[in-house]
VOVEXTOR-430237 format. One record per residue: x, y, z of N, C-alpha, C in turn; residue number from 0. Coordinates in pm, whole numbers. Example, Ala and Ser with C-alpha at 12.3 -4.5 7.8 and 13.67 -1.06 7.14 Angstrom:
[[1319,-569,780],[1230,-450,780],[1320,-330,780],0],
[[1285,-225,708],[1367,-106,714],[1290,3,787],1],
//
This chain:
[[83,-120,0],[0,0,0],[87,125,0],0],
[[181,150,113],[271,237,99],[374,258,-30],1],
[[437,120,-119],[465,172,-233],[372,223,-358],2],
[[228,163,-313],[138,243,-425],[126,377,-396],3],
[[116,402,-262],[115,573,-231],[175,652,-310],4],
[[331,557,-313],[491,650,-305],[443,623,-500],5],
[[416,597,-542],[432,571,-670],[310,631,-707],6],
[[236,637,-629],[107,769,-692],[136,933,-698],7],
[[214,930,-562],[285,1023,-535],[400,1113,-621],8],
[[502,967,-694],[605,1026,-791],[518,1076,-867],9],
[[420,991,-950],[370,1034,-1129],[300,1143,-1085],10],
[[211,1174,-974],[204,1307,-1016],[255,1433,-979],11],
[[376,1409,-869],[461,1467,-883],[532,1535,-1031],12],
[[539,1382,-1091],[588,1424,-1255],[508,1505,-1337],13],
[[375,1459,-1313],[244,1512,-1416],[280,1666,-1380],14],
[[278,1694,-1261],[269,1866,-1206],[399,1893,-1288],15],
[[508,1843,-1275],[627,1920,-1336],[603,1927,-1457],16],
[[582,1816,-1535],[565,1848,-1647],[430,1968,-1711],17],
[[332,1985,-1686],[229,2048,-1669],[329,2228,-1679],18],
[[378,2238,-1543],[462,2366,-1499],[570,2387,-1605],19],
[[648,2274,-1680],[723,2276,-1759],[643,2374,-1917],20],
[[490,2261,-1923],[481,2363,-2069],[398,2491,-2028],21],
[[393,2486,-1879],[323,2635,-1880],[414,2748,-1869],22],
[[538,2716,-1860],[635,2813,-1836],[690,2810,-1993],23],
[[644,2715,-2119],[689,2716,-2253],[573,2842,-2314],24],
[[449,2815,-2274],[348,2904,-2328],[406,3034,-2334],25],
[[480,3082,-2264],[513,3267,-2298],[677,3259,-2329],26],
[[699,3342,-2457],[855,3363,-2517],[910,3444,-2458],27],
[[976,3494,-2434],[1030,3611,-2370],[1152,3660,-2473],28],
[[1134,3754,-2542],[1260,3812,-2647],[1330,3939,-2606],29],
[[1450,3960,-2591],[1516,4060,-2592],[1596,4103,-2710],30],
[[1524,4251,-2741],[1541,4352,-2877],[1595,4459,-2808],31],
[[1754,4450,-2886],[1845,4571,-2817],[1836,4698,-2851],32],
[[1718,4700,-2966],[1710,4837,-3043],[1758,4880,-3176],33],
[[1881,4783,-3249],[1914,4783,-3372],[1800,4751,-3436],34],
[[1789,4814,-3564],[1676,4774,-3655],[1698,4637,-3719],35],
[[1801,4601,-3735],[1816,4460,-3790],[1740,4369,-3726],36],
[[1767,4405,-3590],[1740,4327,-3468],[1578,4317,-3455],37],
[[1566,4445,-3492],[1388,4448,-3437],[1312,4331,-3547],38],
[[1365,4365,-3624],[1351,4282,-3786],[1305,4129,-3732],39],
[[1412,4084,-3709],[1420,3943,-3690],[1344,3919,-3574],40],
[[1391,4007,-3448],[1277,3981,-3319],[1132,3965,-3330],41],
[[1076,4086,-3463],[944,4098,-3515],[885,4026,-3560],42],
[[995,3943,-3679],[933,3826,-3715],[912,3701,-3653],43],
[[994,3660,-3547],[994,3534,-3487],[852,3584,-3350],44],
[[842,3718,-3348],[713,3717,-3288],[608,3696,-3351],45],
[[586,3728,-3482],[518,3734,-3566],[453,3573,-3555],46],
[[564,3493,-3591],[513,3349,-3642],[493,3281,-3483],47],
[[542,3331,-3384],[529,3254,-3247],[338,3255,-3236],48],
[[336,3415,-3202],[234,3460,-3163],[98,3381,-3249],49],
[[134,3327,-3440],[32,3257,-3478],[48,3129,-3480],50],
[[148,3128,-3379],[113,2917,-3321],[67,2938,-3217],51],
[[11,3063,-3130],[-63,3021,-3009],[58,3067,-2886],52],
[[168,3102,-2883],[254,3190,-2788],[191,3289,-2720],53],
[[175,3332,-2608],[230,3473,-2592],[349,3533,-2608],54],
[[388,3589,-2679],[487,3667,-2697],[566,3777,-2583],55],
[[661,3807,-2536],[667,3980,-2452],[823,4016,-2535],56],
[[813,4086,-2572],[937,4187,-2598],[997,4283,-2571],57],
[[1117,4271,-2523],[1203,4358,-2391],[1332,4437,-2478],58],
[[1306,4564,-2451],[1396,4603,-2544],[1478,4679,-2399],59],
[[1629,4566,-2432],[1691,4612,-2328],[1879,4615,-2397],60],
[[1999,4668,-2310],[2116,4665,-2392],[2161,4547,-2407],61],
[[2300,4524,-2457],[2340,4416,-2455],[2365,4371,-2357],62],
[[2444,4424,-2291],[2514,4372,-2134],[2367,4329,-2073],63],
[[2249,4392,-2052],[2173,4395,-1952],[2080,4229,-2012],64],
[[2114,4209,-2176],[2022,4126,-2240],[2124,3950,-2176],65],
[[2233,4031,-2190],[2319,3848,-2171],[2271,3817,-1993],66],
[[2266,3938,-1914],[2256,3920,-1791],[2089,3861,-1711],67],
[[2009,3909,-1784],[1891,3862,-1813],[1847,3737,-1906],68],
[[1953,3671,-1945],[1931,3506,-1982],[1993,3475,-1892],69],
[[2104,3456,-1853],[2164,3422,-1725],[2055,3394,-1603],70],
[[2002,3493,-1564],[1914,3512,-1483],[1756,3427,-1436],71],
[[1759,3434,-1588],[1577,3375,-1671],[1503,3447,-1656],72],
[[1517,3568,-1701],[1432,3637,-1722],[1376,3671,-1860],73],
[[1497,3661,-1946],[1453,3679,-2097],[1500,3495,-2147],74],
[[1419,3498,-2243],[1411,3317,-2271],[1507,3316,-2394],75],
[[1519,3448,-2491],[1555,3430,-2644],[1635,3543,-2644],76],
[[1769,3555,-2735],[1816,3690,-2758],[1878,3652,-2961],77],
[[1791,3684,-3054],[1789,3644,-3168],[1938,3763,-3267],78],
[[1999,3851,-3167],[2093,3930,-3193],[2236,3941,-3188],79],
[[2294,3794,-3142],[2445,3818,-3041],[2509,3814,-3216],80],
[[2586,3941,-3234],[2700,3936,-3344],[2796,3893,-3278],81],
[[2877,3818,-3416],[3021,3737,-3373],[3098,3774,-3443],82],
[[3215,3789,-3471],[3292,3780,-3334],[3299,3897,-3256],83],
[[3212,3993,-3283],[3199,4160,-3207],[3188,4141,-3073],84],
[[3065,4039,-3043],[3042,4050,-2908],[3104,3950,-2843],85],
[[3206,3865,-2834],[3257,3753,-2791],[3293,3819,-2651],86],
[[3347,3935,-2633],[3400,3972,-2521],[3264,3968,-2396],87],
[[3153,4017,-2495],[3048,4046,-2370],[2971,3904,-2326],88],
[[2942,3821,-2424],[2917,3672,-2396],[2975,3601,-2355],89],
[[3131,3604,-2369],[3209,3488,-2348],[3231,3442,-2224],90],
[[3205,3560,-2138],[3187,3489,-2030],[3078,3423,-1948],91],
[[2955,3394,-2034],[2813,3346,-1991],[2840,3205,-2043],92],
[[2927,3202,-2176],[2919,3066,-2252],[3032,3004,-2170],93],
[[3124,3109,-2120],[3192,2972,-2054],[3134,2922,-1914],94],
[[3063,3031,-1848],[2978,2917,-1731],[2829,2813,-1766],95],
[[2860,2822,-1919],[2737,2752,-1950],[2564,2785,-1897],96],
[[2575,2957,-1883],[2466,2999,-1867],[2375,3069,-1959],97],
[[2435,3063,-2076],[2360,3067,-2200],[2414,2983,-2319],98],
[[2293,2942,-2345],[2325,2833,-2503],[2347,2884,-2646],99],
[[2394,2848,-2728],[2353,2920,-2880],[2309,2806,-2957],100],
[[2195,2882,-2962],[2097,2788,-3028],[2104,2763,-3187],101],
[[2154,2905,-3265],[2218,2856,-3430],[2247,3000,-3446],102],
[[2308,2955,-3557],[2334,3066,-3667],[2242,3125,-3729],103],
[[2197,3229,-3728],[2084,3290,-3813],[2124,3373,-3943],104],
[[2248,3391,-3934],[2291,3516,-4064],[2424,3520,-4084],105],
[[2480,3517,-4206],[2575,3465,-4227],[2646,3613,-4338],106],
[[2736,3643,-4310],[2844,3743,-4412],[2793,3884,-4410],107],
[[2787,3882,-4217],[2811,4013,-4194],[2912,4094,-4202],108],
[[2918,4299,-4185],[3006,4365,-4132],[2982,4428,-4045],109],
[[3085,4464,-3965],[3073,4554,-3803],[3175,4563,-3804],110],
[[3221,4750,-3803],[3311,4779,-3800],[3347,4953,-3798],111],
[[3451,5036,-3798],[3399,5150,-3854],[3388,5161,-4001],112],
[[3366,5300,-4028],[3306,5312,-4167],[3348,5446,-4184],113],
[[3365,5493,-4368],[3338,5607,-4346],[3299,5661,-4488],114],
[[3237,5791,-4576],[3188,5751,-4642],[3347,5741,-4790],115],
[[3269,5735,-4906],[3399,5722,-5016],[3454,5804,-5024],116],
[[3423,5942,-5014],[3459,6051,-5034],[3593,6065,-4976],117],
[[3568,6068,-4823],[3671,6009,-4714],[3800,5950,-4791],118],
[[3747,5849,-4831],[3839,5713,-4822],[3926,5729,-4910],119],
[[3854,5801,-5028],[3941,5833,-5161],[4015,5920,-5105],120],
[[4013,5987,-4991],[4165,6118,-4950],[4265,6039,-4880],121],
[[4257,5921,-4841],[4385,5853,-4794],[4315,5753,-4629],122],
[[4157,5795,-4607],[4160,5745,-4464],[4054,5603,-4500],123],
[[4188,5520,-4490],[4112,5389,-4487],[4124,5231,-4410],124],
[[4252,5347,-4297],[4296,5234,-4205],[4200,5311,-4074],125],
[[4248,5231,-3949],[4183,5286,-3805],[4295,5389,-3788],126],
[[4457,5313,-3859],[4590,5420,-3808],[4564,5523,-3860],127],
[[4463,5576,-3994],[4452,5673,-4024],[4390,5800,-4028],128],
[[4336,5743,-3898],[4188,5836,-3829],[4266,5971,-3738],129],
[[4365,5964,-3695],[4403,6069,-3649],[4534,6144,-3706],130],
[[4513,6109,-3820],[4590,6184,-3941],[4474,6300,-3981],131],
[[4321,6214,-3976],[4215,6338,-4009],[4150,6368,-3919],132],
[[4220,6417,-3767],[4165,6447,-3660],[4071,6569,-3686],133],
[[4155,6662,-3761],[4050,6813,-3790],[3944,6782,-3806],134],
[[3974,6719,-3947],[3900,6718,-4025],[3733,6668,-4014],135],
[[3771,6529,-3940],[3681,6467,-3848],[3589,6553,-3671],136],
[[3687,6625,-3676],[3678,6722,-3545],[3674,6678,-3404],137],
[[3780,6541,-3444],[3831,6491,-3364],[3703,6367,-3321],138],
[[3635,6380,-3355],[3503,6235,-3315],[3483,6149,-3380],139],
[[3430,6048,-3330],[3403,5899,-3393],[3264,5861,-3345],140],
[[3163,5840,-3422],[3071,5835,-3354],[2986,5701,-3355],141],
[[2984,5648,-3219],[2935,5528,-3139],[2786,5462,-3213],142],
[[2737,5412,-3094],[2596,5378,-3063],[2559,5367,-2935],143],
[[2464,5321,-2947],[2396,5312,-2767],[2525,5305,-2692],144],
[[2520,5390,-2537],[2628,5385,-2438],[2584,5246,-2381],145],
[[2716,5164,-2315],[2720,5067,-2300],[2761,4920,-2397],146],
[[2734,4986,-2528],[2745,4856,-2633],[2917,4830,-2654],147],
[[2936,4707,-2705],[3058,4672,-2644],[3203,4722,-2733],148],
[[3120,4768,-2888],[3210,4823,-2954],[3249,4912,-2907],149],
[[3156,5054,-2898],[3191,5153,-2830],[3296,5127,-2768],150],
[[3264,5064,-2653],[3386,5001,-2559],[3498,4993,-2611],151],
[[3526,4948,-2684],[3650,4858,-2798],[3691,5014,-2811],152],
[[3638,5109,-2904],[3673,5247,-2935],[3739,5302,-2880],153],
[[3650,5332,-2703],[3735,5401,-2606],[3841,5368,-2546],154],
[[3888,5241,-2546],[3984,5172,-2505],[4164,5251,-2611],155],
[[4109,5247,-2743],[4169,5252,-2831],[4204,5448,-2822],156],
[[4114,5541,-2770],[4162,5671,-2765],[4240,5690,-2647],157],
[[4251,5591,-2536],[4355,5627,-2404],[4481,5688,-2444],158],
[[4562,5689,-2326],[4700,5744,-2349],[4764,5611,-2477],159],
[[4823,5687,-2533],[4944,5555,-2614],[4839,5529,-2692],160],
[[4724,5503,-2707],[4632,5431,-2805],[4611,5437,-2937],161],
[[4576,5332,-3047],[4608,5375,-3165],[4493,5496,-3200],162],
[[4387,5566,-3127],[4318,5629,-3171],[4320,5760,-3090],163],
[[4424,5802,-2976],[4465,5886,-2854],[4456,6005,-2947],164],
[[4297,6096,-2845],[4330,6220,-2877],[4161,6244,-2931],165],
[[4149,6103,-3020],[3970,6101,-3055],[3900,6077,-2935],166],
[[3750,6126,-2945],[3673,6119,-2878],[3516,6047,-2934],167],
[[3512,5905,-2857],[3383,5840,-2912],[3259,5916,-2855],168],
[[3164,5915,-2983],[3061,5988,-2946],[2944,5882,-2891],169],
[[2867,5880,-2792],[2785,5751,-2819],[2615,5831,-2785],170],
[[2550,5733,-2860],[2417,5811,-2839],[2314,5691,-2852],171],
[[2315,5697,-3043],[2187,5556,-3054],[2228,5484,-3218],172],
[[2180,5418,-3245],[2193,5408,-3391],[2122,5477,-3462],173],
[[1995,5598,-3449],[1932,5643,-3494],[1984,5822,-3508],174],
[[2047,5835,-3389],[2144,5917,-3340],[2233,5962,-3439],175],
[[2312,5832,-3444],[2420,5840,-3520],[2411,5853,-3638],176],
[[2288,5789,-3740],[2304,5773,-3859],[2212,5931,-3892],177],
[[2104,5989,-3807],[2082,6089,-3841],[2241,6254,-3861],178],
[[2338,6178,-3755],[2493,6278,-3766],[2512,6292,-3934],179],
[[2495,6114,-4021],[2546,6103,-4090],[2517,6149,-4223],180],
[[2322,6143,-4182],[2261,6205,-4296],[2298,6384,-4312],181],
[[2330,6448,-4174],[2390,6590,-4210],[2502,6606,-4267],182],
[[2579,6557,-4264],[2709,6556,-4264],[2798,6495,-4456],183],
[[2692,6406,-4480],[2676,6309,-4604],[2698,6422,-4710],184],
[[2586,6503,-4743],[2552,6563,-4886],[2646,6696,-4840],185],
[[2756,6739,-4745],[2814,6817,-4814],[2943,6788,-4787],186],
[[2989,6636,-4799],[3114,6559,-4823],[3212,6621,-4703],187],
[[3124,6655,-4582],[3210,6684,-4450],[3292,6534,-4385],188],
[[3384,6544,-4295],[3406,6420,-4258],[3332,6356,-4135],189],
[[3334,6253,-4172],[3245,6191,-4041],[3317,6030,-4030],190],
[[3362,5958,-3948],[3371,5800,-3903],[3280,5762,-3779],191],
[[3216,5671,-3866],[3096,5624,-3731],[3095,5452,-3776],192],
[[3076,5358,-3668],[3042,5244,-3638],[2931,5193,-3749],193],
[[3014,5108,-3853],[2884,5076,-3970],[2852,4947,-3996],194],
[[2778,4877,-4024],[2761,4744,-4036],[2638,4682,-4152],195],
[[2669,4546,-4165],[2570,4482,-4289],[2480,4392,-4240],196],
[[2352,4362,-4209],[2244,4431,-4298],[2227,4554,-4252],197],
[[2230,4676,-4347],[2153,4812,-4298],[2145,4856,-4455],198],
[[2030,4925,-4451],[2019,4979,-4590],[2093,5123,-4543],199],
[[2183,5162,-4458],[2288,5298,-4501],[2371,5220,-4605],200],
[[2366,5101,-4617],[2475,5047,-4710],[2442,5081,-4895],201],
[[2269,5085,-4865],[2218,5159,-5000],[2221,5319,-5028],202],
[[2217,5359,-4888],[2166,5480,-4880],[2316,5600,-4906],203],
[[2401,5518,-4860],[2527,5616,-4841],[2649,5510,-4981],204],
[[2730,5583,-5018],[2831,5485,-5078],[2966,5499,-4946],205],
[[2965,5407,-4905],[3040,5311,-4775],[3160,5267,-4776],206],
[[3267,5325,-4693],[3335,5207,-4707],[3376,5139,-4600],207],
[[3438,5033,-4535],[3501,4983,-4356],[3603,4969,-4412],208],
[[3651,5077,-4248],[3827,5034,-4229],[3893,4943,-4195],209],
[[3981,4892,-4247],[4030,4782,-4191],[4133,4809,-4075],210],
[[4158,4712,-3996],[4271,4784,-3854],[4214,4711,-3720],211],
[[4054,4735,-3705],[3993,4689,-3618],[3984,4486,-3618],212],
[[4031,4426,-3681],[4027,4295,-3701],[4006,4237,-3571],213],
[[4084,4244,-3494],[4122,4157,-3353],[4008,4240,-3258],214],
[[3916,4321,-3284],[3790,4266,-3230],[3651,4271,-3279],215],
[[3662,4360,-3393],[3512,4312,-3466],[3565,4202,-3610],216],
[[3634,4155,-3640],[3680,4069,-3721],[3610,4095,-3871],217],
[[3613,3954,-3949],[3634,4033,-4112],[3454,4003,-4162],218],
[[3440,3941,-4246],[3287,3870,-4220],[3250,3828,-4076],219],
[[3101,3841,-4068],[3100,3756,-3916],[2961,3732,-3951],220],
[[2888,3646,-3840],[2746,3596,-3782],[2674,3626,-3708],221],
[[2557,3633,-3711],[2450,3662,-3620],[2418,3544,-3538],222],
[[2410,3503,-3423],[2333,3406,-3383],[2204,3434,-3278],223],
[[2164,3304,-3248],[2075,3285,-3148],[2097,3225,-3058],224],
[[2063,3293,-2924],[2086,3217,-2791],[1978,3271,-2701],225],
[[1996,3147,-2586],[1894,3153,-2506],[1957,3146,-2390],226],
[[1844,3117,-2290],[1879,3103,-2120],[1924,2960,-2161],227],
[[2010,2914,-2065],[2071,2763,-2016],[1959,2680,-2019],228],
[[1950,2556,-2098],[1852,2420,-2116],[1713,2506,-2202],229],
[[1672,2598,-2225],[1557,2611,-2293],[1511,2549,-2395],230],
[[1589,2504,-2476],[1568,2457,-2594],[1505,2311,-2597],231],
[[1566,2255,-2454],[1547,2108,-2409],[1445,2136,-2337],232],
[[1384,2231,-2267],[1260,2248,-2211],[1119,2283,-2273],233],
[[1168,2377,-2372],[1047,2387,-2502],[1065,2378,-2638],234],
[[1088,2233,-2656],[1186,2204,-2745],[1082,2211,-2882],235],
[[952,2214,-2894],[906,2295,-3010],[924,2438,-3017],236],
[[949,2549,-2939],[1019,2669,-2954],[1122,2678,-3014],237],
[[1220,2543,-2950],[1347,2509,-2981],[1368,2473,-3102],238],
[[1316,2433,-3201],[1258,2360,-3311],[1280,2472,-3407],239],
[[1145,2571,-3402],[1134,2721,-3491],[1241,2792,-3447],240],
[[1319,2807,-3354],[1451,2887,-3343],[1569,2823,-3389],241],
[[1569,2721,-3421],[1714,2652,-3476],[1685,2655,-3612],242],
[[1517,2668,-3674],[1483,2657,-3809],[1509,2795,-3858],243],
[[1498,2901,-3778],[1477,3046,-3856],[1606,3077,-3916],244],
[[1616,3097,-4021],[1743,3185,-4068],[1719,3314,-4156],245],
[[1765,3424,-4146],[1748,3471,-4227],[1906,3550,-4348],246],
[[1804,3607,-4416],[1933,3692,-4507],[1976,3796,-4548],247],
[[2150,3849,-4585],[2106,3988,-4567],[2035,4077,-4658],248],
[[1943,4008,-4778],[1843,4100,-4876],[1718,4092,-4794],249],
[[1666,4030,-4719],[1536,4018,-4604],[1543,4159,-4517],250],
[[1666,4103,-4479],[1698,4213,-4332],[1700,4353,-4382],251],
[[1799,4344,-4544],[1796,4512,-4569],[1637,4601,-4607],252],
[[1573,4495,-4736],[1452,4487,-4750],[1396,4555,-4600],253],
[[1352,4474,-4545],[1254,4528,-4416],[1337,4670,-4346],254],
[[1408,4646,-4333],[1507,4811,-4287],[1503,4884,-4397],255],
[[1488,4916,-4479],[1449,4978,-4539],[1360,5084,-4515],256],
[[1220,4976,-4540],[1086,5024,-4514],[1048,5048,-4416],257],
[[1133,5018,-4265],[1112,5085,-4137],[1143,5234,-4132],258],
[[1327,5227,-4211],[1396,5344,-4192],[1371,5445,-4277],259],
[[1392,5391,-4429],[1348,5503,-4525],[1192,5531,-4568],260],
[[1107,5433,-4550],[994,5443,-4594],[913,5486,-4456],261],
[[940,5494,-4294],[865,5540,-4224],[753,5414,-4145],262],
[[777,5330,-4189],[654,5154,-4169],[686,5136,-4060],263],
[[575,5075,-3958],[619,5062,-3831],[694,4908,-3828],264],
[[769,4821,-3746],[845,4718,-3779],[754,4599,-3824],265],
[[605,4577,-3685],[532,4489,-3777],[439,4495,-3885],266],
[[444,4639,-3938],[397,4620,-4102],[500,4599,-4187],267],
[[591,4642,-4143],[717,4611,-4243],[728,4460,-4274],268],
[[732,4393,-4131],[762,4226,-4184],[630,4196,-4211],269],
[[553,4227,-4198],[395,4188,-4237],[358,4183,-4395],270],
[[420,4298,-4480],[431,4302,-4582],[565,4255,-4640],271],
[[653,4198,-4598],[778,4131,-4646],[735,3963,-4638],272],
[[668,3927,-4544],[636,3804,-4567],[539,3757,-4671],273],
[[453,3853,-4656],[311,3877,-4723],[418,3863,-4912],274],
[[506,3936,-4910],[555,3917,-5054],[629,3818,-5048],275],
[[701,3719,-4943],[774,3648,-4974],[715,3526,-4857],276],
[[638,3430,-4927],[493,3384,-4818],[644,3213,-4781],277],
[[712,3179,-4926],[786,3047,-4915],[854,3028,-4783],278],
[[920,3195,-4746],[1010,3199,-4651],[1006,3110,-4522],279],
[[865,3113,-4449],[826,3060,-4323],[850,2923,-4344],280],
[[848,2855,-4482],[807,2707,-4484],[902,2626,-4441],281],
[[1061,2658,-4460],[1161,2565,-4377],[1167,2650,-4202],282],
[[1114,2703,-4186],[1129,2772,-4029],[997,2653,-3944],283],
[[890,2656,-4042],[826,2567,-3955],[864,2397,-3959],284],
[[908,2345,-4032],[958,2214,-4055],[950,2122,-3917],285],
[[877,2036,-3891],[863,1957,-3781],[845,2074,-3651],286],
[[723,2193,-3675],[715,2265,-3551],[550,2308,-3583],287],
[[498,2237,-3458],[372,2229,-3435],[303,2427,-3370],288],
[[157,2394,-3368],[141,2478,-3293],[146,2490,-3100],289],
[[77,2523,-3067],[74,2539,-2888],[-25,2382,-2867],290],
[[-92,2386,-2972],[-169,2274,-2906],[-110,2125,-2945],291],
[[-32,2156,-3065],[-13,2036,-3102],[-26,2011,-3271],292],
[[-110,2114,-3344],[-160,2087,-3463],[-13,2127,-3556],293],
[[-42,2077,-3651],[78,2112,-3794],[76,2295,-3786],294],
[[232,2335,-3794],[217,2474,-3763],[186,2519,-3872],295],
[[275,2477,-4018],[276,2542,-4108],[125,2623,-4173],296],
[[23,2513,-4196],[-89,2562,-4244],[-151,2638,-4143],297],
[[-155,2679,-4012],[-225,2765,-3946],[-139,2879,-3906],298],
[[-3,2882,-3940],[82,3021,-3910],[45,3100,-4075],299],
[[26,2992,-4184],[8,3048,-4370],[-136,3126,-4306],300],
[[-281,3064,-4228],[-379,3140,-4234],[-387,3226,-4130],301],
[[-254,3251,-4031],[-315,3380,-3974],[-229,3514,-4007],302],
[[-127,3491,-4098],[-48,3594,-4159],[-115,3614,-4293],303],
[[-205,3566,-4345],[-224,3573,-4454],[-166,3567,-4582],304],
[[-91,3447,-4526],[10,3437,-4652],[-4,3312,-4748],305],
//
């Protein structure tokens, strides 16, 4: 009698955990650092969560605060970590094994500085050559959000002795910055600011990156995905559509685009990017059901309308 107790006792012991297990799968938790690329991809993987039956929440918080908040469990998904840029600010979560990377999402990025051709054609096309055009530049370099880890990298580099001693990083936002760039652009003034691929400034401006910075934003790089520690093994149909999503950089510029130059708020932007490009979702859902259980693909096609 007492081992039937104890054995009524385990299973539903188990039943409750498991139960608590998918009720703690029912809500995503995403952290969006504020890059538009970022919102892009965050938008869409809300997009398709939210029509399998998710709640969705989206936390738009920095980087540092986003790795520290998977650590934590507070945020479940961070669909943004660039590599090898941010290795310094992750690397130490991946080596206590408190966040996972769940895949690669984007492949033959840049991050780096930039500056425009105009520039480049007068001789400045190393980092050593930025304070050859200190005037000219007026002595600034201009950042992104305070706290982000390049920045960091920057200021390190203007100290005493430094290869950039004497500049001053500007930091503000990416919206910040690229509005510096749109003044500054059409009357071929100088400007070096923090530039990267996917962004349609890459359409908008003729571009070029300096090389110099290698040893910490490196040459091509990746986007990935990571989560809090075991998630993937805990909601492993979440886990499923996040190892499936990839995207590319004509998607990413596409939708940045129409956020940045056309004015679209982010989810009409991907709303109408999917809406034109309906194939996209079909390897993202591949063996990923909805909340209840049903085939995702045909009920994420009828609530996007795609």
């Amino acid at each position: 009698m007492k081992t039937l107790m104890k054995m009524t006792v385990a299973a539903s012991t188990l039943a409750l955990s498991v139960a608590q297990a998918q009720a703690n799968c029912d809500t995503v938790t995403l952290s969006d650092v504020g890059w538009t690329d970022i919102t892009t991809t965050t938008e869409a993987a809300n997009q398709v969560l939210t029509a399998l039956g998710y709640d969705v929440n989206v936390e738009v918080l920095g980087v540092p605060v986003t790795f520290a908040s998977l650590e934590s469990g507070d945020v479940d998904v961070f669909l943004g970590n660039w590599m090898p840029a941010q290795q310094g600010a992750i690397g130490p979560y991946l080596d206590k094994g408190t966040i996972d990377v769940v895949s690669t999402n984007l492949t033959g990025t840049k991050y780096t500085l930039a500056v425009p051709t105009y520039l480049y054609d007068k001789g400045l096309k190393t980092y050593a050559d930025i304070p050859k055009f200190s005037e000219e530049l007026d002595g600034k370099i201009y950042g992104i959000e305070p706290g982000n880890e390049g920045n960091g990298y920057l200021m390190d580099l203007t100290d005493d002795g430094g290869l950039l001693e004497g500049m001053e990083v500007v930091e503000s936002s990416e919206q910040g910055m690229l509005a510096q760039v749109g003044r500054m652009y059409p009357k071929q003034e100088g400007i070096v600011f923090l530039g990267w691929e996917p962004h349609p400034m890459n359409a908008n401006y003729d571009l070029q990156y300096l090389t110099g910075g290698e040893d910490f934003f490196g040459g091509e790089g990746v986007v990935q995905t990571v989560a809090r520690k075991g998630y993937v093994a805990e909601c492993p149909n979440v886990g499923k559509l996040l190892q499936n999503m990839t995207f590319s950089l004509a998607m990413e510029n596409e939708i940045m685009g129409a956020i940045l130059d056309d004015g679209q708020d982010p989810d009409e932007a991907v709303s109408a990017w999917l809406a034109a490009n309906p194939d996209t979702i079909v390897p993202w859902l591949e063996d990923v059901t909805t909340i209840d259980g049903e085939e995702g693909l045909p009920v994420v096609k009828e609530k996007l309308n795609l």
